[in-house]
C-alpha positions as CSV (number, residue, x, y, z in Angstrom):
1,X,-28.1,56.4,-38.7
2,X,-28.5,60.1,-38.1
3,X,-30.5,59.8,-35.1
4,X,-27.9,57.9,-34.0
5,X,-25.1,60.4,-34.3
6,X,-27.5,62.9,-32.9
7,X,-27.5,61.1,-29.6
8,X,-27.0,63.7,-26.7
9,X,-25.3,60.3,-24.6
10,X,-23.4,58.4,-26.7
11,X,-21.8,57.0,-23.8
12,X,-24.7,55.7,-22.3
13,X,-25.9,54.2,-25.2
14,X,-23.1,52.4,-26.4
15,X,-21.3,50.9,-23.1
16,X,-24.9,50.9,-21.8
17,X,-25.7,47.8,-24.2
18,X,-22.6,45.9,-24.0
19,X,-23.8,45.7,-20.0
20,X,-27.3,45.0,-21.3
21,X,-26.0,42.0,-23.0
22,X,-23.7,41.0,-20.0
23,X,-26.6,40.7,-17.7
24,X,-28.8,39.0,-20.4
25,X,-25.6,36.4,-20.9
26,X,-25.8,35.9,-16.7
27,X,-29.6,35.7,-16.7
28,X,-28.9,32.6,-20.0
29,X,-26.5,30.9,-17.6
30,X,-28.7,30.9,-14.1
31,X,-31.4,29.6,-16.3
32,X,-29.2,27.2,-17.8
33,X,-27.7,26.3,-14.2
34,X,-31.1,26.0,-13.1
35,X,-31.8,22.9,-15.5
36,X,-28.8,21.2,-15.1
37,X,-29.3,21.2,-11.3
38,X,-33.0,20.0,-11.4
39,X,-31.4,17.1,-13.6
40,X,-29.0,16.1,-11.2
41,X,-31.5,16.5,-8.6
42,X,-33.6,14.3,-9.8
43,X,-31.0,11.8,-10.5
44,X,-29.6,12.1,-7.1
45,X,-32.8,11.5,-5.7
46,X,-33.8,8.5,-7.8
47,X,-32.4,5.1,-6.1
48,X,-32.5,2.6,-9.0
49,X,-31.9,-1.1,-8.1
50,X,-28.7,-1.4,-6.2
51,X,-25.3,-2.3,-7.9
52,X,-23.4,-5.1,-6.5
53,X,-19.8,-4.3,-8.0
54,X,-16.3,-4.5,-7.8
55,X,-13.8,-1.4,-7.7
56,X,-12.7,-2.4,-11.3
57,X,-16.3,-2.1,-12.9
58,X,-16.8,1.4,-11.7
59,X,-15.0,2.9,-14.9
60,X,-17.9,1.2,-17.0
61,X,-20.9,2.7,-14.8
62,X,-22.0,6.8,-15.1
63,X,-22.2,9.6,-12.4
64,X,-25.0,9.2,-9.8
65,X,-25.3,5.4,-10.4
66,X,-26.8,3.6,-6.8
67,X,-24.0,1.0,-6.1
68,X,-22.3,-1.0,-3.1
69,X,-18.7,-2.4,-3.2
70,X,-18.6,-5.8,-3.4
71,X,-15.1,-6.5,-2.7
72,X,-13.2,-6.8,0.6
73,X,-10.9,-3.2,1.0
74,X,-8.5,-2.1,3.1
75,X,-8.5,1.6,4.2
76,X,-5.6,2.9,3.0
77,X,-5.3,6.9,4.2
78,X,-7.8,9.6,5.1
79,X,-8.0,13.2,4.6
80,X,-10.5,16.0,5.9
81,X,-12.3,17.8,3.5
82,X,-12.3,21.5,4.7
83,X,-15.5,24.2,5.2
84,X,-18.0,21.5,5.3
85,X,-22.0,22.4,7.5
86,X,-23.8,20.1,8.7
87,X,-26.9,21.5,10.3
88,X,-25.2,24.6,11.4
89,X,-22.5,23.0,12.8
90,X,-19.0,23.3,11.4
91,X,-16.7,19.9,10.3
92,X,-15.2,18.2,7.9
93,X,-16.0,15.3,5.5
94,X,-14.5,12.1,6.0
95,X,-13.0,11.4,2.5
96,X,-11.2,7.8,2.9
97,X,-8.8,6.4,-0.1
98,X,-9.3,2.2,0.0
99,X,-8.0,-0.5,-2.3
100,X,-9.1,-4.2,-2.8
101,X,-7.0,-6.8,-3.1
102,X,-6.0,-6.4,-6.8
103,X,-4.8,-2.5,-6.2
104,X,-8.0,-1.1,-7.4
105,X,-8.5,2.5,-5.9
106,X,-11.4,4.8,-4.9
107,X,-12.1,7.4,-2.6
108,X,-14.7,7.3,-0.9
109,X,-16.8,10.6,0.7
110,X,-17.9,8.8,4.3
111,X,-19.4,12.0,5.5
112,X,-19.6,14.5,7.9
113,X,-17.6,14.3,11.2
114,X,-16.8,17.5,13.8
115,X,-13.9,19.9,13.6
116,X,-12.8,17.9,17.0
117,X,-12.4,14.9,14.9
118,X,-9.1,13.4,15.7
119,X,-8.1,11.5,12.4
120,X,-5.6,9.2,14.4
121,X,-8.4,7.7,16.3
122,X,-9.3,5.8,13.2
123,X,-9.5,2.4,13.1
124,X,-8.2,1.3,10.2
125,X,-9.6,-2.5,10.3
126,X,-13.0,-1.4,10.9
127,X,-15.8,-3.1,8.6
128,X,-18.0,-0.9,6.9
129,X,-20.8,-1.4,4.3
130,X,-19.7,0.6,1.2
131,X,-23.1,1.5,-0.2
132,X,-24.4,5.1,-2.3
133,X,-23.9,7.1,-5.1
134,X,-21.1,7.9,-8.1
135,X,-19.9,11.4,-8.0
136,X,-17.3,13.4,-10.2
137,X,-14.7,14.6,-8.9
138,X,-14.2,18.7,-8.2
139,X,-12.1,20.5,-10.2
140,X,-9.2,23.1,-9.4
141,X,-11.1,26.4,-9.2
142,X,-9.8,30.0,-8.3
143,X,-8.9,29.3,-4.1
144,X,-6.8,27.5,-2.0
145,X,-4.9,25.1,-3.5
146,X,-4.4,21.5,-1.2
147,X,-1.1,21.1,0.4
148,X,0.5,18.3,0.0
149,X,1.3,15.9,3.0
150,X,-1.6,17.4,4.6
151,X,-4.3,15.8,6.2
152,X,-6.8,18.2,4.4
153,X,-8.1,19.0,1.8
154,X,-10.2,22.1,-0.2
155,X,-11.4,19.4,-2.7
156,X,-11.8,15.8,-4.1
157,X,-9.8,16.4,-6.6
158,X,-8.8,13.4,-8.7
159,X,-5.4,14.7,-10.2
160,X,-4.2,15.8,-7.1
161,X,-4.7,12.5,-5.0
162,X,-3.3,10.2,-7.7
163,X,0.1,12.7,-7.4
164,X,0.0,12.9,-3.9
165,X,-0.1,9.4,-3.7
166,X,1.5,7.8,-6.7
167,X,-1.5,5.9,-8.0
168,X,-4.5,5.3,-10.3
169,X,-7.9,6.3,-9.5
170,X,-11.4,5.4,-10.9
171,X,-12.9,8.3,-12.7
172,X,-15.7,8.4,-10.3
173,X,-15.9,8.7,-6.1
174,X,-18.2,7.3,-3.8
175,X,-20.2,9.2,-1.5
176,X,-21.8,7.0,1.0
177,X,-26.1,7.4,1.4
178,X,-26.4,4.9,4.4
179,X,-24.0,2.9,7.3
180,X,-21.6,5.9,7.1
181,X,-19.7,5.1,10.2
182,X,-20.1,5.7,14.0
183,X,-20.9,9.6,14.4
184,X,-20.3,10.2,11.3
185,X,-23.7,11.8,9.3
186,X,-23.9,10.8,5.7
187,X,-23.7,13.8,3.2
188,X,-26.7,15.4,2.0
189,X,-26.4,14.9,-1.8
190,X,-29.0,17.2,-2.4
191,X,-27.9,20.5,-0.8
192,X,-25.4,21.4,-3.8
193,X,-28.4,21.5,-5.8
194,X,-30.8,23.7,-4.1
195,X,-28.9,27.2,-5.1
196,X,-31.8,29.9,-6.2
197,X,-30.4,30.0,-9.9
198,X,-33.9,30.9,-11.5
199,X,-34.1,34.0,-9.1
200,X,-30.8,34.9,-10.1
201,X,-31.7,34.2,-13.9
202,X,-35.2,36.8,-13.5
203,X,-32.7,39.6,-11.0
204,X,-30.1,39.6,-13.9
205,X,-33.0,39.8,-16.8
206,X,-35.0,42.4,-14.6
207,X,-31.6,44.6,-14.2
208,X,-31.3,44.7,-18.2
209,X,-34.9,45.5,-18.8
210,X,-34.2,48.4,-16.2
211,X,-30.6,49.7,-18.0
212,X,-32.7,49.0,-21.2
213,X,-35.0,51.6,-20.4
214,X,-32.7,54.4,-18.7
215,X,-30.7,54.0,-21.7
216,X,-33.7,54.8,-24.2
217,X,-35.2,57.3,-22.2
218,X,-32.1,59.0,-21.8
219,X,-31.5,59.5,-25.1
220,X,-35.1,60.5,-25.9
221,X,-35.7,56.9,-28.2
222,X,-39.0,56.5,-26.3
């Protein structure tokens, strides 16, 4: 305890590790970030047998499930989901709202189209296969917030779509893996998931190792 009063950078020592522990807490949560994307990479990758269901059975299944709508739909609206790359090219996704015949709604992620897409072009009695994979929806972050009345959006964002347009959605959305649509490219389910978190987690552990030891040698406890 003496040797602690004595300290010639009190300071330094004291805020010194409270940051120490802030940049092991960040290293905890790339790590941790790290997992949980090689988990959902791997189920985003895996194609189990493929679902036949209906719009109404989708509450029942679980994030990443392979499935293809087995009901006929009718498009409904379609909005474009802002800041979206595909191969180095700037667009939007396609994210279409459809309903079967018994007012079952889902949104559906058809995939990347061109910032000249022109959203009136649409035709809205084109068939399409509805076939991929059972996503959550985004939640409201820190950012833009979507407009409403707008043809775009910043997110799939379930709460905001069932107030914008007065209805009940499934508690999953389907983003479409194959027959996305003429000139339209089908999402790359995988690119979320490739962030460098373990880099991160070792950069933030490095940094307090580094503060750890300025700290000590500053105040001569090594």
């Amino acid at each position: 305890m003496d040797k602690l009063e004595k300290l010639p950078f009190k300071v330094l020592f004291y805020l010194g590790f409270i940051i120490v522990i802030i940049f092991i807490g960040l290293s905890y949560w790339q790590l941790t970030s790290h997992y949980d994307d090689r988990n959902n990479l791997e189920n985003i990758t895996k194609y189990e047998k493929l679902l036949k269901v209906s719009i109404s059975d989708i509450n029942n299944l679980s994030e990443f499930q392979y499935i293809q709508i087995d009901d006929t739909v009718s498009l409904i609206d379609t909005w474009l989901l802002r800041s979206r790359v595909n191969n180095g090219q700037n667009g939007y996704n396609r994210i279409d709202l459809v309903v079967d015949s018994f007012n079952n709604y889902i949104v559906v992620n058809r995939g990347w189209v061109p910032l000249d897409f022109d959203i009136d072009s649409i035709d809205k009695l084109e068939a399409f296969e509805y076939i991929g994979k059972l996503l959550t929806y985004d939640t409201q972050t820190i950012g833009q917030d979507d407009i409403t009345q707008s043809n775009y959006l910043f997110r799939v964002d379930k709460f905001f779509l069932e107030s914008e347009k007065n209805i009940t959605l499934q508690n999953f959305y389907l983003t479409l893996t194959e027959e996305c649509g003429t000139n339209i490219e089908c999402v790359n389910l995988t690119e979320p998931y490739d962030a460098p978190h373990l880099s991160y987690a070792f950069q933030w552990l490095f940094f307090a190792i580094c503060l750890t030891i300025v700290i000590l040698r500053k105040n001569k406890l090594i």
